[in-house]
VMD Tcl script that draws the C-alpha trace (Angstrom):
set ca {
  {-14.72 3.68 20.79}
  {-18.37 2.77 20.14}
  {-19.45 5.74 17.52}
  {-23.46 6.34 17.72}
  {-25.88 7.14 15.13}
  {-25.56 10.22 13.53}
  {-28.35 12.73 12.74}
  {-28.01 12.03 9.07}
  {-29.51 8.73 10.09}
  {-26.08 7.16 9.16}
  {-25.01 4.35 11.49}
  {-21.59 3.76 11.70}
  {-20.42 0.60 12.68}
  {-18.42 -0.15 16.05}
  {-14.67 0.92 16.06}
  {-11.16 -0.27 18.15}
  {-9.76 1.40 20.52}
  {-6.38 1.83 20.16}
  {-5.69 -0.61 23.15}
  {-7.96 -3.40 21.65}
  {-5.76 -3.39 18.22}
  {-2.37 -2.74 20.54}
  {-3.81 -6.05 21.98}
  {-4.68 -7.38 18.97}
  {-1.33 -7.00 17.25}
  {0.87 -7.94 20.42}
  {-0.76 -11.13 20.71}
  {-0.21 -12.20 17.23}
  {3.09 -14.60 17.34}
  {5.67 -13.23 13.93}
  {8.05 -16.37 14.65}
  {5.50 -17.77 12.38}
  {5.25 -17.12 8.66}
  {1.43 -17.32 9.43}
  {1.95 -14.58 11.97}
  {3.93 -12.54 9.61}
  {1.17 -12.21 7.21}
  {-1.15 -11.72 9.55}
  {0.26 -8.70 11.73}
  {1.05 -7.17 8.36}
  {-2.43 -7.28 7.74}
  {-3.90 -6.07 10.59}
  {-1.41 -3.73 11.18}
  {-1.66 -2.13 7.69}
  {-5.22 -2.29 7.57}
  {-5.20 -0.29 10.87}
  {-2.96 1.86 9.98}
  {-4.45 3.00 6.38}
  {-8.08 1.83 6.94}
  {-8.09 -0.02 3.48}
  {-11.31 -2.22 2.77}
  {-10.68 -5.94 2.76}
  {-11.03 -6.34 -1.06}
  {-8.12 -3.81 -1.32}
  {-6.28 -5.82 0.69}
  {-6.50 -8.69 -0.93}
  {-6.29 -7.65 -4.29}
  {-2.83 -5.93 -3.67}
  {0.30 -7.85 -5.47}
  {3.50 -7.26 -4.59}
  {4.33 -4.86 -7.54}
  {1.46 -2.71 -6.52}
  {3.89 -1.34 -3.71}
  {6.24 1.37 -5.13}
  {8.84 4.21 -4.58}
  {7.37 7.99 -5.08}
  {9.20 11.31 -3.60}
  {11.24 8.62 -1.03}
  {8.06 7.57 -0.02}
  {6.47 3.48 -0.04}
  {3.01 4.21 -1.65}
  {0.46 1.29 -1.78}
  {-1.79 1.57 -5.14}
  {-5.05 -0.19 -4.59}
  {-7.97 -0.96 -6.86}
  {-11.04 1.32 -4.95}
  {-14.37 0.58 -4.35}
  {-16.03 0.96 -8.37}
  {-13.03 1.66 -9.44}
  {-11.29 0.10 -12.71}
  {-7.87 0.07 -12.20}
  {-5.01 0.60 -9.42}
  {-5.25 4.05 -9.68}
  {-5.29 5.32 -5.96}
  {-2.64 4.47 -3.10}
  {-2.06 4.46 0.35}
  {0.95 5.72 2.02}
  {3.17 3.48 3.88}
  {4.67 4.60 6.68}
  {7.73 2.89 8.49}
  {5.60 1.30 11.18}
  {2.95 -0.50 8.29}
  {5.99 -1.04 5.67}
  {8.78 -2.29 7.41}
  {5.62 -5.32 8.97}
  {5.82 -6.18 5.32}
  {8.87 -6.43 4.76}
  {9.36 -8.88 7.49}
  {6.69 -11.19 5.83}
  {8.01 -11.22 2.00}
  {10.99 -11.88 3.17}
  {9.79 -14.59 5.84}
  {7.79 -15.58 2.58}
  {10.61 -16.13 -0.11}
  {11.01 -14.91 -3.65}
  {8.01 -13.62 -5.31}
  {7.49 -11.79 -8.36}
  {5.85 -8.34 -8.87}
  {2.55 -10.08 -10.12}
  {2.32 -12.63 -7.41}
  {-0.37 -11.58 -4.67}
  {0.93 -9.61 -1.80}
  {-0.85 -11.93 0.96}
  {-1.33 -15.57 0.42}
  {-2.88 -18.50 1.86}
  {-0.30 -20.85 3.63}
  {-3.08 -23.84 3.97}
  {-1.98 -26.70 2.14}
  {-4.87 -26.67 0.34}
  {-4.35 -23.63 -1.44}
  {-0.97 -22.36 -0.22}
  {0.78 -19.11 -2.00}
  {-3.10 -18.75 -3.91}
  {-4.30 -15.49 -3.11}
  {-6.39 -14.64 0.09}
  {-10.26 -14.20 -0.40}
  {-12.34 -11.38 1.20}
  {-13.78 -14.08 3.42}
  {-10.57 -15.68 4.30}
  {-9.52 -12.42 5.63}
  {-12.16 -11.72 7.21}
  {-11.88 -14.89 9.45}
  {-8.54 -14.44 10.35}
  {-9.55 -11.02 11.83}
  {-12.33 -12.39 13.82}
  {-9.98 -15.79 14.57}
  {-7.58 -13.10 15.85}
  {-10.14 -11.16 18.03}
  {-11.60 -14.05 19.63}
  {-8.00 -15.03 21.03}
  {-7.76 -11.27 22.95}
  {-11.66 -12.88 24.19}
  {-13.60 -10.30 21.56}
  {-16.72 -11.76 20.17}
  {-18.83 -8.91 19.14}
  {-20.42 -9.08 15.51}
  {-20.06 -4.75 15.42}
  {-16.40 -5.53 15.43}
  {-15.17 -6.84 11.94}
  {-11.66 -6.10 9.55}
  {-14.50 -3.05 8.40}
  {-14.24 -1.86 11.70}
  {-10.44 -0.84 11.11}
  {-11.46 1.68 8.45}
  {-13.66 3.12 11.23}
  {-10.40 3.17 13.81}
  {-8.28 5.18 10.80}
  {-10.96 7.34 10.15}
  {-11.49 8.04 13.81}
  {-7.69 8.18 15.14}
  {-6.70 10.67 12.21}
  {-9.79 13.22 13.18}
  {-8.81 12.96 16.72}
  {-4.87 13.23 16.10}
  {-6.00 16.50 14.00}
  {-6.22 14.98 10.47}
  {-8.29 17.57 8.14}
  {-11.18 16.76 6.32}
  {-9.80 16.70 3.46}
  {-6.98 14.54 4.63}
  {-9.09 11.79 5.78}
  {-11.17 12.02 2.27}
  {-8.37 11.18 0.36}
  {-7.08 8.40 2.46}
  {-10.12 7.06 2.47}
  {-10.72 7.28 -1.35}
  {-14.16 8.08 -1.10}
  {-15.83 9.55 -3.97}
  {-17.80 12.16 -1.90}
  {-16.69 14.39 0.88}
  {-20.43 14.03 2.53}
  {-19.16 10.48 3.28}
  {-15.85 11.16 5.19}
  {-18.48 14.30 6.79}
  {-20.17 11.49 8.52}
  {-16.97 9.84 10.35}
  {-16.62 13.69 11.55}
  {-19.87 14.25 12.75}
  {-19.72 10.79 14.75}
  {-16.61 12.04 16.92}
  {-17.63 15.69 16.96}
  {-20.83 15.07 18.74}
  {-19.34 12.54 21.00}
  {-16.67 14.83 21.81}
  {-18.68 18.17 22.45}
  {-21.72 16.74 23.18}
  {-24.43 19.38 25.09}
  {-24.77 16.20 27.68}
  {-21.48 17.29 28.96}
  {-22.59 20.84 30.51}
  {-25.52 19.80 32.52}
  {-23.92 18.90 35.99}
  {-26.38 18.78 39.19}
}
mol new
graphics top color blue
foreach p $ca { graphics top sphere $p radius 0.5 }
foreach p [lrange $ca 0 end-1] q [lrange $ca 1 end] { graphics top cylinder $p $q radius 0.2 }
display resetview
C-alpha cells in the first residue's frame, strides 16, 4: 500500500502489500543454503519490521528463551548495547531454524546471517549486502521501484499491525522508537487513507 504524505509534512516511504512480500517469499528457493538465509531474512524483517543494521548485527546468541517465548535482542538505532528485542513468533523463528541448521555449527558469538560468497563466506553480512539481496529478490517478482527498499518492511509491520488492530503503544515498542510522535505518524498515514472525507462525496 502506497502511504501519502502526512500533514505533519512527514513522508513516509512506499510499503508491501501483503501479496507483494507473499510473492516475494514464495519465490525465494530454501533447497538452497543461500535461500535459507535469505527467506529468514525477509521473512523476519517482515514480520518484526527491524532496520537492516539490526539485522545484521544480530549473532546467534542474541536469540534467547523468556516466559516460553524466542525473543530477538537487537542493538537500536543510538543505542549502546543489545538492550531491546523483538519477539519471535513460530512463523519468523522456526525460518531460522531451518537456516542454522542448513548452516552447521556455530557458536553464540558467530553472526546470525553470513555471507556464503567465497570471498568472504561465514563473515558477517553488511547493511549494503543486505540491502541488495532485497532489491536482487524484488527484481525477480519484476519490482523495480526505488520507494521499495528492506526499509520499506518496517513500513509493512508498522502498517499490517495498525490495520490487524495493534495499539499505539504496541507498535511503539516493537518499533523501539524513542518517541511515540514517531510511531503517531505510521497512524496518521493509514487513518487518513482509511477514513478519508474523499470517500463521502459520491455524484
Amino acid at each position: 500500500m502506497g502511504i501519502p504524505e502526512c500533514s505533519q509534512g512527514y513522508q513516509l516511504r512506499e510499503s508491501f502489500t501483503p501479496s507483494q512480500v507473499r510473492d516475494l517469499l514464495n519465490q525465494i528457493d530454501i533447497s538452497t543454503i543461500q535461500g535459507k538465509r535469505d527467506y529468514a531474512i525477509i521473512n523476519l524483517m517482515a514480520r518484526t519490521g527491524l532496520r537492516t543494521m539490526e539485522v545484521v548485527g544480530a549473532d546467534v546468541g542474541d536469540i534467547r528463551q523468556k516466559g516460553g517465548e524466542a525473543l530477538l535482542y537487537v542493538q537500536g538505532k543510538g543505542r549502546d548495547s543489545k538492550d531491546s528485542f523483538v519477539i519471535l513468533t513460530e512463523k519468523s523463528f522456526f525460518p531460522i531454524l531451518d537456516y542454522l541448521g542448513a548452516r552447521g555449527k556455530a557458536d553464540h558469538k558467530d553472526p546470525l546471517f553470513v555471507s556464503v560468497s567465497d570471498r568472504n563466506k561465514d563473515q558477517r553480512l553488511t547493511t549494503r549486502t543486505l540491502r541488495m539481496i532485497v532489491k536482487e529478490n524484488l527484481r525477480r517478482i519484476n519490482i523495480d521501484n526505488p520507494k521499495l527498499s528492506a526499509h520499506s518492511f518496517r513500513y509493512f509491520f508498522a502498517t499490517q499491525s495498525f490495520i490487524a488492530g495493534a495499539q499505539l503503544l504496541q507498535v511503539k515498542e516493537a518499533l523501539r522508537h524513542e518517541s511515540i510522535e514517531t510511531t503517531q505518524k505510521y497512524l496518521h498515514a493509514i487513518d487518513r487513507i482509511q477514513n478519508g472525507a474523499e470517500r463521502y462525496v459520491d455524484f
